[in-house]
MARBA-648730 format. One record per residue: residue in three letters; x, y, z of N, C-alpha, C in turn. Coordinates in steps of 0.1 Angstrom, whole numbers, padded with zeros to 4 digits, always signed. Layout:
alaXYZXYZXYZ
...
//
This chain:
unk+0799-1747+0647+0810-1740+0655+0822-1740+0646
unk+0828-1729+0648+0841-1725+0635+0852-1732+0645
unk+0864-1739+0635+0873-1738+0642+0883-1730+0651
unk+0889-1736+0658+0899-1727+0667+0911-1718+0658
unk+0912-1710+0656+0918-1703+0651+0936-1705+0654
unk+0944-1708+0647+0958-1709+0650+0964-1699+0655
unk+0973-1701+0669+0983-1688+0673+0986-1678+0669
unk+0991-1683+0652+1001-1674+0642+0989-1666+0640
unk+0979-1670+0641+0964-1663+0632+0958-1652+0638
unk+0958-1661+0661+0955-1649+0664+0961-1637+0667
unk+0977-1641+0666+0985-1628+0666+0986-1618+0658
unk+0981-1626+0645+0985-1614+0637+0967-1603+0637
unk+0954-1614+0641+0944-1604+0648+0949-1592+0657
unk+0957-1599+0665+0954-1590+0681+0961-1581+0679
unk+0980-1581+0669+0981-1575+0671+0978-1555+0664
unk+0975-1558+0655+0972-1547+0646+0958-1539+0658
unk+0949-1550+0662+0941-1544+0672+0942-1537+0686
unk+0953-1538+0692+0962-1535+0701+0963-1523+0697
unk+0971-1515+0690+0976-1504+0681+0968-1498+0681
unk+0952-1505+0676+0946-1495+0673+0934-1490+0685
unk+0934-1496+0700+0931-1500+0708+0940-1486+0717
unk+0954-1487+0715+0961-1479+0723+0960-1464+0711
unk+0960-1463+0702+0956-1452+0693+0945-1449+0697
unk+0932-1450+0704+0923-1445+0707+0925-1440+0714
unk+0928-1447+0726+0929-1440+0738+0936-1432+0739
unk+0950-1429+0737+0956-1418+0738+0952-1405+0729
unk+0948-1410+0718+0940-1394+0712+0927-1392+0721
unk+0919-1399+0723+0910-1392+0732+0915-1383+0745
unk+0921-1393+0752+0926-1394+0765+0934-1373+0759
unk+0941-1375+0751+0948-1357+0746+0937-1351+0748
unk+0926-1355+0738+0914-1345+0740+0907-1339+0749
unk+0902-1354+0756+0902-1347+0771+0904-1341+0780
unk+0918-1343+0783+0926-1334+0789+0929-1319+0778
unk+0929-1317+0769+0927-1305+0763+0912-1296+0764
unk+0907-1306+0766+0890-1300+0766+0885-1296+0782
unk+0889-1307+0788+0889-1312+0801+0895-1302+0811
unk+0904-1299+0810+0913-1288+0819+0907-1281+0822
unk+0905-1270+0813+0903-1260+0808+0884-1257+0816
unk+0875-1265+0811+0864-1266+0817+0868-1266+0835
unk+0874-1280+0839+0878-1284+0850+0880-1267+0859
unk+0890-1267+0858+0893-1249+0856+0885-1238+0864
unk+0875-1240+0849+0861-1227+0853+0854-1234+0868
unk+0851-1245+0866+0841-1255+0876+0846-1249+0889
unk+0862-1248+0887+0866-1250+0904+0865-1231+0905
unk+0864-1224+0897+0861-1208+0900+0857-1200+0903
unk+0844-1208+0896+0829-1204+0900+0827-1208+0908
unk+0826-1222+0916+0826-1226+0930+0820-1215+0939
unk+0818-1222+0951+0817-1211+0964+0830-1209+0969
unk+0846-1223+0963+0853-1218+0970+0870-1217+0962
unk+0859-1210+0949+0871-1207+0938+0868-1191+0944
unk+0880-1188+0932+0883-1171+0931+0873-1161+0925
unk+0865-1167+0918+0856-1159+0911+0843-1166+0916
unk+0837-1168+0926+0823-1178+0927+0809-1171+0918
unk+0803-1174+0910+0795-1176+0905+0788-1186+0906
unk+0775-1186+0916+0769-1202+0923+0758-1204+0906
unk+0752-1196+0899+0741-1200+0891+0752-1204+0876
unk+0762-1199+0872+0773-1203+0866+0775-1215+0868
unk+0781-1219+0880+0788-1230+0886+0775-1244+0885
unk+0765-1238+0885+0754-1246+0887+0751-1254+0871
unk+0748-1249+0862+0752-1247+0852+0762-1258+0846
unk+0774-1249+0846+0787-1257+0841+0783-1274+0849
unk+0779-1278+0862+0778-1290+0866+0767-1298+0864
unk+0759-1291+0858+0750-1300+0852+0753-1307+0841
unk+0757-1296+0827+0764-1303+0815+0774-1310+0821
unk+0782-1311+0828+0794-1318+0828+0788-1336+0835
unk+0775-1333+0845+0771-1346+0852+0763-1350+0845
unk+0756-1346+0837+0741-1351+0827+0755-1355+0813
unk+0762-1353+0811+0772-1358+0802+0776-1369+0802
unk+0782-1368+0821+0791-1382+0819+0782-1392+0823
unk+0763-1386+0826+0758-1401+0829+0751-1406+0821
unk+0751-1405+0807+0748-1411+0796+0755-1424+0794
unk+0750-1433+0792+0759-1450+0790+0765-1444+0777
unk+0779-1448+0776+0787-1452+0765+0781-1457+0754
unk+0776-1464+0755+0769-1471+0739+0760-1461+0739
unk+0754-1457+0746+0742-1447+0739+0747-1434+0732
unk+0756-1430+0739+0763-1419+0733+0770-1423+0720
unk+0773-1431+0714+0782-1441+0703+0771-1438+0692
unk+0757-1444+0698+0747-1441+0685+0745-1422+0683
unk+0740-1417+0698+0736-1404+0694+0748-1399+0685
unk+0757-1394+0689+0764-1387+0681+0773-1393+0667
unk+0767-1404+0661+0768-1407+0650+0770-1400+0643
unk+0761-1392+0637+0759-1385+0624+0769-1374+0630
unk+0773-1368+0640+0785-1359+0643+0799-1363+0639
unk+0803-1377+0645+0813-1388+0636+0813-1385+0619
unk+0804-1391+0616+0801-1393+0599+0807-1378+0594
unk+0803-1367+0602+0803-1354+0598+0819-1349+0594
unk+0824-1350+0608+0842-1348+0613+0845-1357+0605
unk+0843-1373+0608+0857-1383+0606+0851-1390+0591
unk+0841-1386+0584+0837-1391+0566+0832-1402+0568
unk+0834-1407+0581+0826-1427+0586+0825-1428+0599
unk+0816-1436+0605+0809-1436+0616+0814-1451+0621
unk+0821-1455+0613+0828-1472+0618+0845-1471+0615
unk+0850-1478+0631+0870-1475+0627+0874-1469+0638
unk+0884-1470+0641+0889-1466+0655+0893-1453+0649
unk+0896-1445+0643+0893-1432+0642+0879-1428+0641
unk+0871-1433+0640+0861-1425+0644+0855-1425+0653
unk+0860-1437+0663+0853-1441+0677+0864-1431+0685
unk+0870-1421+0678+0878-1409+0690+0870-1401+0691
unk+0860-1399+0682+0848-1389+0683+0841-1394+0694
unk+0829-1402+0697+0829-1405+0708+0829-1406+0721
unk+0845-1408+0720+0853-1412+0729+0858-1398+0739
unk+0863-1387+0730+0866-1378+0731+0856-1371+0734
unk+0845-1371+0732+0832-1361+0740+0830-1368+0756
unk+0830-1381+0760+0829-1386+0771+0841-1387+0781
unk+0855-1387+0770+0861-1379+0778+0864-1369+0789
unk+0860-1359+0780+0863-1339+0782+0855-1341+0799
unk+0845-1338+0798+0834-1334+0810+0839-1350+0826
unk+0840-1362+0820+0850-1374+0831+0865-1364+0836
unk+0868-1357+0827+0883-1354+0833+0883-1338+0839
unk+0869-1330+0836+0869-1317+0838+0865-1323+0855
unk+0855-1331+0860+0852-1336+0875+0863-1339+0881
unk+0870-1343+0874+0885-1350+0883+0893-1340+0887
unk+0891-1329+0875+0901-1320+0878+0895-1308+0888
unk+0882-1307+0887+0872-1299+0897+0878-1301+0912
unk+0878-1318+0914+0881-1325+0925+0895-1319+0930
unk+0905-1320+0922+0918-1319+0927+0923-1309+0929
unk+0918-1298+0919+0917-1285+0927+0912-1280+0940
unk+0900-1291+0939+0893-1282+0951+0902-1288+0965
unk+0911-1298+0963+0920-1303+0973+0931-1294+0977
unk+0932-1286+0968+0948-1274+0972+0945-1269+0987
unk+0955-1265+0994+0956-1259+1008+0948-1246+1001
unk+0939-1239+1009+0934-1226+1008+0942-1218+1016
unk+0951-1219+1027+0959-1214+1030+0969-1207+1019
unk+0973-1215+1009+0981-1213+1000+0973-1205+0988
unk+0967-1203+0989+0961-1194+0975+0955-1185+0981
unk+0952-1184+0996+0948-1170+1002+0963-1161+1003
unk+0971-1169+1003+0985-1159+1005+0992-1159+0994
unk+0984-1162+0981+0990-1155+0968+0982-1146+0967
unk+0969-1147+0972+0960-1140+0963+0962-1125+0975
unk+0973-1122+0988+0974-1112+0996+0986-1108+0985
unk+0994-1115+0981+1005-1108+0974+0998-1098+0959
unk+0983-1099+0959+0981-1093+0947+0989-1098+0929
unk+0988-1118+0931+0994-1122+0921+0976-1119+0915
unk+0976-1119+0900+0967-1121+0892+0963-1135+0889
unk+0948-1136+0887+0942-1149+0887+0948-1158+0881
unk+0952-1153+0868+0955-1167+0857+0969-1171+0865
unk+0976-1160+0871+0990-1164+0875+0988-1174+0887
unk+0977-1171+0900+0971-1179+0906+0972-1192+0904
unk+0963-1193+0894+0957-1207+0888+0968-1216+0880
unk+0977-1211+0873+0987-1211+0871+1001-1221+0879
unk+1006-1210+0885+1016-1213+0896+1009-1219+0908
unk+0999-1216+0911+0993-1225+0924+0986-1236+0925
unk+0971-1231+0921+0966-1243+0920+0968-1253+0912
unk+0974-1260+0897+0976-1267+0889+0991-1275+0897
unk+0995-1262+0900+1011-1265+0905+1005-1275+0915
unk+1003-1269+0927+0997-1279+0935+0989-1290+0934
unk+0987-1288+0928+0971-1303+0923+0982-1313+0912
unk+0992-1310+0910+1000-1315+0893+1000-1330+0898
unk+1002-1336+0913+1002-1354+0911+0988-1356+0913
unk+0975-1351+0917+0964-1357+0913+0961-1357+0899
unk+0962-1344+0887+0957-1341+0880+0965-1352+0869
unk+0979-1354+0875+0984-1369+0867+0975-1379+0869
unk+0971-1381+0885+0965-1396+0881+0948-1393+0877
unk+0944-1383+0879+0933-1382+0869+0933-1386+0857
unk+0949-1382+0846+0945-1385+0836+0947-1402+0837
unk+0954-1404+0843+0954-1422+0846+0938-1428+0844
unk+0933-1423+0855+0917-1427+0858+0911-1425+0843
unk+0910-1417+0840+0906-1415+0823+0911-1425+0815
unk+0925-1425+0815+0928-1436+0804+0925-1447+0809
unk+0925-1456+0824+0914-1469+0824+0902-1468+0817
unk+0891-1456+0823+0880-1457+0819+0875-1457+0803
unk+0887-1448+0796+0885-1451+0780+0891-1460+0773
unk+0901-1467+0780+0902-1486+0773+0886-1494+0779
unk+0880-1488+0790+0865-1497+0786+0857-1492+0780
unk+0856-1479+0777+0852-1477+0769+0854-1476+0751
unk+0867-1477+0752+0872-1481+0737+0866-1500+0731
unk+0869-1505+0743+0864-1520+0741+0849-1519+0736
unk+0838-1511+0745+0826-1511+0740+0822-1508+0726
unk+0831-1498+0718+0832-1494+0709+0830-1504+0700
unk+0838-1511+0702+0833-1529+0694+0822-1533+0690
unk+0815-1527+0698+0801-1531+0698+0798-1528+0684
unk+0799-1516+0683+0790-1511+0668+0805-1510+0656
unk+0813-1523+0659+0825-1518+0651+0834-1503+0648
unk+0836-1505+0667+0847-1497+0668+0862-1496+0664
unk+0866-1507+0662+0878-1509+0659+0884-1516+0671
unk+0896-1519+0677+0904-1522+0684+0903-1536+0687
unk+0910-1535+0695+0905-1553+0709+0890-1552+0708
unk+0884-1544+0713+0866-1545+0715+0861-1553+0708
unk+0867-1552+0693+0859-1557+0678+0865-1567+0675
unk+0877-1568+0679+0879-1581+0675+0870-1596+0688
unk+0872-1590+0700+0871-1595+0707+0857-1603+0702
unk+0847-1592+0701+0835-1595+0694+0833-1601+0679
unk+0838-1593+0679+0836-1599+0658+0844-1612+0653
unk+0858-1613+0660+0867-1627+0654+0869-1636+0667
unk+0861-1634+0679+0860-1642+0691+0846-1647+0693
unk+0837-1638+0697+0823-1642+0706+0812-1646+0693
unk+0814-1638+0685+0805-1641+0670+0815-1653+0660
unk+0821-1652+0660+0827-1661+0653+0833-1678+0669
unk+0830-1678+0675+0829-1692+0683+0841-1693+0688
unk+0848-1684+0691+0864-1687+0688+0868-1679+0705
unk+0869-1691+0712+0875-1684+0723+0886-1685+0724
unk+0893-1688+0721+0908-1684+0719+0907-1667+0715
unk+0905-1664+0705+0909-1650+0702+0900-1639+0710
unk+0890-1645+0721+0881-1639+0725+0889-1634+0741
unk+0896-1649+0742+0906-1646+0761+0915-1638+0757
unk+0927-1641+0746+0932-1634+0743+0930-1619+0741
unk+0920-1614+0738+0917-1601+0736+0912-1590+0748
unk+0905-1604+0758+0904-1596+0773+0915-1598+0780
unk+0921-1603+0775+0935-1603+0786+0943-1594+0783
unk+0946-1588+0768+0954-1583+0763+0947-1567+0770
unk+0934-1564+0769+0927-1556+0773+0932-1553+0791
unk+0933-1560+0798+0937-1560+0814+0950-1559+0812
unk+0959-1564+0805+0970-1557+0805+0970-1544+0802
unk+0968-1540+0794+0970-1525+0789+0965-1513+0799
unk+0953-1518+0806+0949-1515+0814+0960-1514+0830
unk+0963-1526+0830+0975-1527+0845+0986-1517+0839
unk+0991-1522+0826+1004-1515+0820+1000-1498+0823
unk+0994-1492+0816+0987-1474+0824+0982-1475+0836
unk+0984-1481+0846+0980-1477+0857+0992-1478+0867
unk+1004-1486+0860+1015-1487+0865+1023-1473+0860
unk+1024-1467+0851+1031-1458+0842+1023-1448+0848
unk+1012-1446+0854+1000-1434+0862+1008-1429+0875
unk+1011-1442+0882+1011-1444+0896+1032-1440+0899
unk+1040-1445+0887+1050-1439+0887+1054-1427+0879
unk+1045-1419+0874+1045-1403+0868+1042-1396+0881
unk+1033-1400+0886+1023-1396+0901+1032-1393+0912
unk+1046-1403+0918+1053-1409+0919+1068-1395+0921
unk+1068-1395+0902+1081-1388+0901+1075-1374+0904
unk+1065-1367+0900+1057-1358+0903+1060-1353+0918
unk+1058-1360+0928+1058-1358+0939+1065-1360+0947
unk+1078-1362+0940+1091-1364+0945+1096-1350+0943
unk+1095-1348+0929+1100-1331+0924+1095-1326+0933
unk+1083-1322+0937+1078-1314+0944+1084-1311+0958
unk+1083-1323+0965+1090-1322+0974+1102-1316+0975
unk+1112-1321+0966+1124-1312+0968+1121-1297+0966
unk+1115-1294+0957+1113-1280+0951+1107-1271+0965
unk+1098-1276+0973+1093-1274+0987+1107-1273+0996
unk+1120-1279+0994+1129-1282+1005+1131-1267+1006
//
Protein backbone atom coordinates (compact mmCIF):
# COMPACT_ATOMS: atom_id res chain seq x y z
CA UNK A 1 0.00 0.00 0.00
CA UNK A 2 1.42 3.51 -1.26
CA UNK A 3 1.61 6.17 1.05
CA UNK A 4 -0.99 8.91 1.75
CA UNK A 5 -0.32 11.49 -0.48
CA UNK A 6 0.28 15.14 1.12
CA UNK A 7 -2.50 18.01 0.86
CA UNK A 8 -0.01 20.23 -1.09
CA UNK A 9 0.16 17.10 -3.44
CA UNK A 10 -3.31 16.47 -3.70
CA UNK A 11 -4.12 19.86 -4.60
CA UNK A 12 -1.98 20.40 -6.95
CA UNK A 13 -3.64 16.68 -8.56
CA UNK A 14 -7.18 17.94 -8.17
CA UNK A 15 -6.67 20.94 -9.16
CA UNK A 16 -5.51 20.96 -12.91
CA UNK A 17 -8.21 18.01 -12.95
CA UNK A 18 -11.15 20.13 -12.08
CA UNK A 19 -10.32 22.43 -15.14
CA UNK A 20 -10.22 19.83 -17.11
CA UNK A 21 -13.30 18.14 -15.74
CA UNK A 22 -15.27 21.50 -16.15
CA UNK A 23 -13.66 21.92 -19.84
CA UNK A 24 -15.44 18.86 -20.84
CA UNK A 25 -18.45 19.46 -19.79
CA UNK A 26 -19.11 22.66 -21.01
CA UNK A 27 -17.70 21.87 -24.62
CA UNK A 28 -19.84 19.03 -24.84
CA UNK A 29 -22.70 20.34 -22.93
CA UNK A 30 -22.23 23.56 -26.32
CA UNK A 31 -22.35 20.68 -28.53
CA UNK A 32 -25.24 19.35 -27.48
CA UNK A 33 -27.26 21.93 -27.20
CA UNK A 34 -25.98 22.95 -30.82
CA UNK A 35 -26.74 19.47 -32.08
CA UNK A 36 -29.47 18.94 -29.66
CA UNK A 37 -31.87 21.80 -30.53
CA UNK A 38 -32.07 21.70 -33.63
CA UNK A 39 -32.91 17.75 -33.75
CA UNK A 40 -35.17 18.40 -30.55
CA UNK A 41 -36.94 20.84 -32.94
CA UNK A 42 -37.77 18.34 -35.92
CA UNK A 43 -38.95 15.61 -33.08
CA UNK A 44 -41.46 18.01 -31.79
CA UNK A 45 -42.80 18.70 -35.74
CA UNK A 46 -43.15 15.73 -36.94
CA UNK A 47 -45.08 14.76 -33.98
CA UNK A 48 -48.86 14.18 -34.21
CA UNK A 49 -48.94 17.39 -32.34
CA UNK A 50 -46.27 19.55 -34.06
CA UNK A 51 -46.93 21.74 -37.15
CA UNK A 52 -45.76 19.51 -39.74
CA UNK A 53 -46.67 15.80 -38.39
CA UNK A 54 -44.98 13.19 -40.11
CA UNK A 55 -45.79 9.99 -37.91
CA UNK A 56 -43.12 7.50 -40.10
CA UNK A 57 -40.54 10.57 -39.88
CA UNK A 58 -41.17 11.11 -36.31
CA UNK A 59 -40.90 7.45 -35.83
CA UNK A 60 -37.67 7.33 -37.12
CA UNK A 61 -35.95 10.46 -35.74
CA UNK A 62 -37.06 8.59 -32.17
CA UNK A 63 -35.59 5.67 -32.53
CA UNK A 64 -32.01 7.15 -33.38
CA UNK A 65 -32.39 9.49 -30.76
CA UNK A 66 -33.66 6.47 -27.97
CA UNK A 67 -31.43 3.55 -29.32
CA UNK A 68 -28.62 6.41 -28.81
CA UNK A 69 -29.15 7.47 -25.53
CA UNK A 70 -29.51 3.72 -24.37
CA UNK A 71 -26.16 2.62 -25.13
CA UNK A 72 -24.05 2.60 -21.52
CA UNK A 73 -21.41 5.35 -21.58
CA UNK A 74 -18.49 3.22 -21.47
CA UNK A 75 -19.61 1.27 -24.30
CA UNK A 76 -19.97 4.09 -26.37
CA UNK A 77 -16.22 5.46 -25.18
CA UNK A 78 -14.83 2.18 -26.78
CA UNK A 79 -17.19 2.18 -30.02
CA UNK A 80 -16.41 5.31 -31.24
CA UNK A 81 -12.80 5.28 -30.53
CA UNK A 82 -11.28 5.18 -33.80
CA UNK A 83 -13.90 8.30 -34.61
CA UNK A 84 -11.93 10.23 -31.56
CA UNK A 85 -8.43 9.05 -32.91
CA UNK A 86 -9.80 10.39 -36.36
CA UNK A 87 -11.15 14.23 -35.23
CA UNK A 88 -8.98 14.69 -31.98
CA UNK A 89 -5.14 12.74 -33.41
CA UNK A 90 -5.66 10.63 -29.77
CA UNK A 91 -8.24 8.56 -28.20
CA UNK A 92 -6.84 9.42 -24.46
CA UNK A 93 -7.30 13.32 -22.78
CA UNK A 94 -10.10 15.29 -21.90
CA UNK A 95 -10.21 16.65 -25.33
CA UNK A 96 -10.82 13.70 -26.71
CA UNK A 97 -13.33 12.37 -24.28
CA UNK A 98 -15.58 15.60 -25.82
CA UNK A 99 -15.95 13.34 -28.64
CA UNK A 100 -17.76 10.92 -26.80
CA UNK A 101 -19.17 12.96 -24.72
CA UNK A 102 -20.62 15.18 -27.24
CA UNK A 103 -22.33 12.37 -29.36
CA UNK A 104 -24.22 11.26 -25.99
CA UNK A 105 -24.98 14.47 -25.45
CA UNK A 106 -26.81 15.70 -28.80
CA UNK A 107 -29.79 12.94 -28.94
CA UNK A 108 -30.06 13.30 -24.16
CA UNK A 109 -30.84 17.04 -24.94
CA UNK A 110 -32.80 16.68 -28.38
CA UNK A 111 -35.57 14.38 -25.78
CA UNK A 112 -35.60 17.16 -23.29
CA UNK A 113 -36.15 19.49 -25.72
CA UNK A 114 -38.86 17.24 -27.55
CA UNK A 115 -40.46 17.26 -23.96
CA UNK A 116 -40.61 20.95 -23.38
CA UNK A 117 -41.90 21.79 -26.41
CA UNK A 118 -44.41 19.53 -26.32
CA UNK A 119 -45.40 21.39 -22.88
CA UNK A 120 -46.26 24.88 -24.77
CA UNK A 121 -50.02 25.92 -24.42
CA UNK A 122 -51.50 24.74 -27.97
CA UNK A 123 -53.86 27.35 -27.48
CA UNK A 124 -50.91 29.68 -28.13
CA UNK A 125 -49.50 28.36 -31.27
CA UNK A 126 -52.99 27.68 -32.68
CA UNK A 127 -53.46 31.54 -32.50
CA UNK A 128 -50.12 32.25 -34.22
CA UNK A 129 -50.55 29.82 -36.53
CA UNK A 130 -54.48 31.83 -37.32
CA UNK A 131 -52.46 35.00 -37.69
CA UNK A 132 -50.72 33.21 -40.71
CA UNK A 133 -47.10 33.77 -38.90
CA UNK A 134 -44.70 31.33 -40.75
CA UNK A 135 -43.26 28.18 -39.19
CA UNK A 136 -39.78 29.06 -38.40
CA UNK A 137 -41.30 32.37 -37.02
CA UNK A 138 -43.69 30.05 -35.05
CA UNK A 139 -41.05 28.03 -33.71
CA UNK A 140 -39.09 30.84 -33.14
CA UNK A 141 -41.07 33.40 -31.23
CA UNK A 142 -43.45 30.82 -29.72
CA UNK A 143 -42.57 27.71 -29.01
CA UNK A 144 -38.65 28.18 -27.88
CA UNK A 145 -40.02 31.49 -26.44
CA UNK A 146 -42.31 29.65 -24.37
CA UNK A 147 -40.45 26.51 -23.46
CA UNK A 148 -37.02 29.03 -22.79
CA UNK A 149 -37.13 28.13 -18.66
CA UNK A 150 -37.51 24.39 -19.31
CA UNK A 151 -35.06 24.28 -22.22
CA UNK A 152 -32.63 26.12 -19.51
CA UNK A 153 -32.98 23.48 -17.11
CA UNK A 154 -32.65 20.91 -19.66
CA UNK A 155 -29.40 22.13 -20.37
CA UNK A 156 -28.90 21.90 -16.53
CA UNK A 157 -30.03 18.16 -16.64
CA UNK A 158 -27.35 17.63 -19.37
CA UNK A 159 -24.66 19.23 -17.61
CA UNK A 160 -25.31 16.87 -14.32
CA UNK A 161 -25.56 13.89 -16.54
CA UNK A 162 -22.19 14.74 -18.42
CA UNK A 163 -20.09 15.48 -15.14
CA UNK A 164 -21.09 11.54 -14.72
CA UNK A 165 -20.43 10.92 -17.52
CA UNK A 166 -17.14 12.88 -17.81
CA UNK A 167 -16.09 10.98 -14.49
CA UNK A 168 -16.57 7.58 -16.33
CA UNK A 169 -14.31 8.76 -18.88
CA UNK A 170 -11.58 8.00 -16.35
CA UNK A 171 -12.16 4.82 -16.92
CA UNK A 172 -10.27 4.43 -20.13
CA UNK A 173 -8.15 7.71 -19.24
CA UNK A 174 -10.38 10.33 -19.78
CA UNK A 175 -8.81 12.99 -18.27
CA UNK A 176 -10.41 14.96 -15.43
CA UNK A 177 -11.56 14.17 -11.73
CA UNK A 178 -12.70 10.61 -13.23
CA UNK A 179 -8.87 9.70 -13.85
CA UNK A 180 -7.52 11.04 -11.23
CA UNK A 181 -9.99 9.72 -9.04
CA UNK A 182 -9.08 6.34 -10.49
CA UNK A 183 -5.56 6.50 -11.55
CA UNK A 184 -3.91 8.66 -8.41
CA UNK A 185 -6.76 7.41 -5.85
CA UNK A 186 -8.44 3.84 -6.26
CA UNK A 187 -5.22 2.28 -8.21
CA UNK A 188 -2.74 3.86 -6.54
CA UNK A 189 -4.31 3.04 -2.59
CA UNK A 190 -4.72 6.51 -1.90
CA UNK A 191 -7.96 7.54 -0.49
CA UNK A 192 -7.41 10.72 0.25
CA UNK A 193 -7.12 11.85 -3.41
CA UNK A 194 -9.82 9.40 -4.21
CA UNK A 195 -12.68 11.42 -1.51
CA UNK A 196 -11.33 14.32 -2.52
CA UNK A 197 -12.10 13.83 -6.14
CA UNK A 198 -15.77 12.54 -5.41
CA UNK A 199 -16.50 15.26 -3.43
CA UNK A 200 -15.01 17.75 -5.57
CA UNK A 201 -17.20 15.86 -8.33
CA UNK A 202 -20.71 16.61 -6.12
CA UNK A 203 -19.77 19.88 -5.82
CA UNK A 204 -19.55 20.76 -9.23
CA UNK A 205 -22.40 18.95 -9.76
CA UNK A 206 -24.59 21.01 -6.73
CA UNK A 207 -22.55 24.21 -8.02
CA UNK A 208 -24.56 23.73 -11.88
CA UNK A 209 -27.62 22.82 -10.57
CA UNK A 210 -27.62 25.90 -8.43
CA UNK A 211 -26.49 28.28 -11.39
CA UNK A 212 -29.54 25.94 -13.57
CA UNK A 213 -32.19 26.55 -11.08
CA UNK A 214 -31.31 30.50 -10.82
CA UNK A 215 -30.98 31.01 -14.82
CA UNK A 216 -34.41 29.05 -14.77
CA UNK A 217 -35.36 31.42 -12.06
CA UNK A 218 -34.36 34.81 -13.84
CA UNK A 219 -35.87 33.30 -17.08
CA UNK A 220 -39.15 33.27 -15.63
CA UNK A 221 -39.23 36.28 -14.01
CA UNK A 222 -38.53 38.14 -17.51
CA UNK A 223 -41.16 36.37 -18.76
CA UNK A 224 -43.57 37.18 -16.54
CA UNK A 225 -43.14 40.78 -16.75
CA UNK A 226 -42.92 40.63 -20.54
CA UNK A 227 -46.54 38.77 -20.17
CA UNK A 228 -47.68 41.90 -17.84
Amino acid sequence: MSDVTPWSEVVELVRPATVETIYMVLMSTLVGVVGGLPLGVWLHMTSPVGLTPKPLLHRVLGAIVDVTRSIPFVVLLVVVGSLTRLLMGQAFGSSAAIVPLAIAAVPFFARLTSNALREVDSAIVEAAVTTGASKFRIVWTVLLSEARAALVGAVGVTMLALIGYAAMAGAIAGGGLGATAILDGYNAYDDRVLYVSVVLLGVLAWGMQLLTDWVTKLVDRRRAVTNV
